[in-house]
C-alpha positions, 0 to 999 in steps of 0.5 A: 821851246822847252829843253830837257834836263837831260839836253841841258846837263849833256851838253855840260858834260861835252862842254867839260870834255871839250876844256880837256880835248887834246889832253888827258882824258876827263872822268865821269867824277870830275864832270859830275863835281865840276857841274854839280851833277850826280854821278849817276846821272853823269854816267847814263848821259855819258853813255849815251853819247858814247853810244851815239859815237859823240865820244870814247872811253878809256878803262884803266888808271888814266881812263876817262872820257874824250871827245872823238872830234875836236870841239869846233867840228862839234855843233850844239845842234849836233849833241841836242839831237843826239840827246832828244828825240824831240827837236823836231815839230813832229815830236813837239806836236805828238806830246800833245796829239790826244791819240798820242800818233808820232805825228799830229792829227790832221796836219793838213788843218793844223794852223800851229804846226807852221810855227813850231815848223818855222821855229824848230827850222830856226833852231836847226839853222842857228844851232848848227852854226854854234859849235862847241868851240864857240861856247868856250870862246863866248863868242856866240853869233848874233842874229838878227831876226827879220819879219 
């Protein structure tokens, strides 16, 4: 499993949100210094997760951005999917379809696609436990995978 630049750096940017939640509001600059991001960059995933409604903006002397929730109500599924339209088997499968469909050619005799199904559901049900919160606690849940 493979998580974009854009997947990792976006979920820098809400993580630097969530340290400010509740007080002033945190700028495009100050994110981008804080995690060694370019400016730009920091702006167009910003932008993004405004337009999603992940977060607000506030124009003006005290401007920045804020959270909308509060970082526990927040999953780390919840930003990586606002960010990729590939965190799915569907999507995986069709980066490396030949007729590049939206969906794998021949499911019915596909014998991967099972496991990128089983992974991608592990990914779902573990990353929607995870909230924002935990990530600034440390205190990520240990798992223990049983076959």
């Amino acid at each position: 499993m493979h998580f974009s630049a854009q997947e990792e750096y976006g979920l820098r940017c809400i993580l630097q949100l969530a340290k400010g939640h509740g007080s002033e509001a945190v700028t495009a600059r100050q994110i981008s210094e804080q995690e060694f991001i370019s400016l730009d960059y920091v702006h167009k995933l910003l932008g993004i997760l405004k337009c999603k409604g992940l977060i607000v903006s506030t124009r003006g002397i005290k401007g920045g951005f804020r959270l909308k929730k509060p970082p526990g109500e927040i999953t780390v599924c919840e930003v990586l999917q606002l960010l990729s339209s590939e965190l799915n088997s569907d999507g995986h499968c069709a980066k490396f379809n030949k007729k590049k469909a939206r969906t794998c050619h021949g499911v019915e005799e596909c014998e991967v696609k099972p496991l990128w199904d089983t992974i991608f559901r592990f990914y779902e049900e573990f990353g929607s436990k995870v909230t924002i919160q935990d990530l600034i606690d440390r205190k990520i849940p240990t798992i223990q995978v049983v076959f």
